[in-house]
N, C-alpha and C positions, 0 to 999 in steps of 0.2 A: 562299799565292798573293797576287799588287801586288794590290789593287784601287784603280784610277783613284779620284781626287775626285768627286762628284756638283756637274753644275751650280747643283744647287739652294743645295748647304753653299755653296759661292763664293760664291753670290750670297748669303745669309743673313750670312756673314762681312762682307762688302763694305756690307751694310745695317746692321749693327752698329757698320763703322768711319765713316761717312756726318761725324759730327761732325770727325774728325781732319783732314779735309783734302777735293780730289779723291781720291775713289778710284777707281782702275781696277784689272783683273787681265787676265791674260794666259795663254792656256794655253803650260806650256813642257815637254815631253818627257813628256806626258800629265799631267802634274801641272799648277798655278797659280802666278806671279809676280803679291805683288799689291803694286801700287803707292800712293805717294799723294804727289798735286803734283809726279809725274814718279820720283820714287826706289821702285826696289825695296827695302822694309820688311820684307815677310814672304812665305813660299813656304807653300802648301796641299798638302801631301800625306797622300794615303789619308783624308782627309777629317779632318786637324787642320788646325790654326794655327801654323805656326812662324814668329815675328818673330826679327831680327835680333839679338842681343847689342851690347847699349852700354851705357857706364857708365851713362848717363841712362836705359836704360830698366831697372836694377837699382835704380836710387834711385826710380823711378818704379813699378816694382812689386815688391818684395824678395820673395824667397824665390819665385821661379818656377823650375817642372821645366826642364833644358836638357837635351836627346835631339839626335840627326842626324836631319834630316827624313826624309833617303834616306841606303842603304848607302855610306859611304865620304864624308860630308858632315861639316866643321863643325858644331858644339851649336848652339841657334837656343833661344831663348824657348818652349816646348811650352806653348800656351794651352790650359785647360780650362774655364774662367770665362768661356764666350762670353755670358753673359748679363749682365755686366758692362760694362755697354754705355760709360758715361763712365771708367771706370779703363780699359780697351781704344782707346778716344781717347787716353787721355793719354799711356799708354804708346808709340801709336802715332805721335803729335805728338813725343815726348821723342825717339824713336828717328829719328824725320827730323829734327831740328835735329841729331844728332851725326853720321848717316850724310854721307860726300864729297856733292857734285852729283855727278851724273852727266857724263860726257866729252862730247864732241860724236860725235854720231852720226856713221859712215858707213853709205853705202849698201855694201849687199852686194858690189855690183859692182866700186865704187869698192878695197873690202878686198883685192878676188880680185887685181884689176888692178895695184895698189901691193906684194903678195904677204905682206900681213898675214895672209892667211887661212891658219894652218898645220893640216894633218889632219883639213881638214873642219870643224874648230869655229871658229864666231866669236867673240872674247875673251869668255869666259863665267867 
């Protein structure tokens, strides 16, 4: 059976990555998007850590597990070493200087209206 994240790991995660940047998270389809200085870096489910794959964060921590966070997802960095509080920064730092910025937001409305919004999902 899924079991959701616990508020608590989120926030424990988030106080871990504190040196890397702003961190913020966001709950996304009962799971976490967590960000830092605006870019999603890593997604929290079932109560791990998965950061994104970049070259910079392979040179930055070599020889890390890569698993799907969720069924049918992309490999992601699978953190076990949360208590690695400065190597978990750097990696997290390495990994936003290589990840895009982010697009310019629309508002929901604005999507629906222009007819970007195809089946319900917003460019995810």
């Amino acid at each position: 059976m899924h079991m959701a994240s616990s508020r608590e790991f989120v926030e424990y995660v988030a106080d871990q990555l504190l040196g890397a940047g702003e961190i913020t998270y966001r709950k996304m389809f009962g799971e976490y998007g967590m960000y830092c200085d605006g870019k999603i870096v890593a997604l929290i489910c079932q109560d791990q850590l998965f950061i994104k794959i970049t070259e910079a964060g392979r040179n930055a921590w070599p020889g890390l597990e890569e698993a799907p966070p969720y069924e049918g997802a992309k490999p992601y960095f699978l953190i076990e070493e949360l208590d690695e509080r400065e190597r978990l920064c750097t990696l997290v730092k390495e990994t936003y200087r290589e990840l895009p910025a982010p697009g310019p937001k629309k508002k929901r409305a604005e999507r629906k209206k222009n007819g970007k919004e195809k089946d319900g999902k917003a460019g995810l």
